[in-house]
Each structure stands twice: as structure tokens, then as C-alpha cells.
VMD Tcl script that draws the C-alpha trace (Angstrom):
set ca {
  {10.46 182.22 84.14}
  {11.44 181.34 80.26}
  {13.58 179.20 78.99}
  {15.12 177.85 82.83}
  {11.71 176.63 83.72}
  {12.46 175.53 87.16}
  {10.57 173.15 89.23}
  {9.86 173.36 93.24}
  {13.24 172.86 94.33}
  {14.95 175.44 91.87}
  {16.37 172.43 89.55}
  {16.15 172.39 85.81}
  {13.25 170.89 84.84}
  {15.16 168.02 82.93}
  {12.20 167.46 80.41}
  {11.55 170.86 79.42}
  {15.07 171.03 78.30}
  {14.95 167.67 76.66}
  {12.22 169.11 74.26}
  {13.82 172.38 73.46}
  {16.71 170.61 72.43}
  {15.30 167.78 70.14}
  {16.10 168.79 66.58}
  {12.95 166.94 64.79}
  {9.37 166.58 65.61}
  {9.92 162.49 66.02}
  {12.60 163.75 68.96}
  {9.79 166.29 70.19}
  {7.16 163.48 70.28}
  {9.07 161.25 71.75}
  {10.05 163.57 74.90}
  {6.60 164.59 74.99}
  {5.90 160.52 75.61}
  {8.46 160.58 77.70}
  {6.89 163.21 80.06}
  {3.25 161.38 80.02}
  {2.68 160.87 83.76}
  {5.41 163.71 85.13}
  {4.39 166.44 83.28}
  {2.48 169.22 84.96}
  {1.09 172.20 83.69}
  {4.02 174.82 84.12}
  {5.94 172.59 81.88}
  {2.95 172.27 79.35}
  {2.62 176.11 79.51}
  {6.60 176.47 78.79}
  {6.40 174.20 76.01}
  {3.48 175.76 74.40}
  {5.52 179.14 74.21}
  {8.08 177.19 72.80}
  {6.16 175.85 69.69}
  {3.75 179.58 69.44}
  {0.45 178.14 70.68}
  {-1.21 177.72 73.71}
  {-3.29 175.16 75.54}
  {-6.22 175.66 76.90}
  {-7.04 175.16 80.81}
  {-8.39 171.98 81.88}
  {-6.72 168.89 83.36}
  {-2.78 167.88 82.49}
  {-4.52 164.99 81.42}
  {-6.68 166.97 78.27}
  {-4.14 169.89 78.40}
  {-1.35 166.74 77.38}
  {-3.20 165.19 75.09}
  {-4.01 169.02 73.38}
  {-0.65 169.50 73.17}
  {0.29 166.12 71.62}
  {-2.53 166.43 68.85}
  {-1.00 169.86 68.10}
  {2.55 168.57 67.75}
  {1.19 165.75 65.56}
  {-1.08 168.59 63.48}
  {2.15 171.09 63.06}
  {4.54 168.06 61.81}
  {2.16 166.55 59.42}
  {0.92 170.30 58.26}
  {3.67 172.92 58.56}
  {6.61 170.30 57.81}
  {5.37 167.15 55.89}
  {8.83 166.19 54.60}
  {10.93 167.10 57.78}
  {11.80 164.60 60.53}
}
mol new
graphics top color blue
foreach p $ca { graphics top sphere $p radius 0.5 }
foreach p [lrange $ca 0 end-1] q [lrange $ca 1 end] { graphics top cylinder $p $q radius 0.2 }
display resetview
């Protein structure tokens, strides 16, 4: 579906675009915390593509959290001095 990931009802989903347009990793956390108890798994899988990786199956619950302790590994990691 790429970058318009739609939900259901053929809207936006409003998060998904919130995260592709943050312009640091704080911003991307922060959606991400945002999303905690609305996000479902398409938008998990959109967001993954987004950043390169991918999340394993499981429940939103562990596939959320995966996805958070990535973010958290890629900022510290791949861009210590960026914000």
C-alpha cells in the first residue's frame, strides 16, 4: 500500500504520517509513544519499511516494544550526536 497506509475506512492513517514526517529520532520516539495503545500491526509493518528493518510476528504488544528497542538501538548506534 506504501507510503498512504490507509486504515479500514480508506483514511490516512494519521500516525503513520506523523512518523514519516518527524525530522529526529526524539520526534520518531515520541510518535511511536504516541501510538502505544492504537497502533496495530499494518502500521508497525509500514513503519518498519520506513526505518529498513522488520519486526518479527508476534503480538502488537512485543512487535511495539521490538520496534521501540530498535529505534532506541539505531539512534544511540547509527547517529549518537543527531537529535
Amino acid at each position: 500500500m506504501g507510503i498512504e497506509e490507509q486504515t479500514g475506512e480508506g483514511e490516512v492513517n494519521e500516525g503513520l504520517l506523523e512518523f514519516l514526517d518527524a525530522e529526529t529520532f526524539d520526534e520518531r520516539l515520541e510518535v511511536l509513544r504516541k501510538l502505544r495503545n492504537s497502533i496495530d500491526d499494518r502500521t508497525i509493518d509500514a513503519i518498519a519499511v520506513a526505518i529498513d528493518t522488520q519486526i518479527p510476528d508476534g503480538s502488537v504488544d512485543d512487535r511495539y516494544d521490538k520496534l521501540m528497542e530498535h529505534m532506541k538501538m539505531k539512534k544511540k548506534y547509527e547517529y549518537p550526536g543527531r537529535r
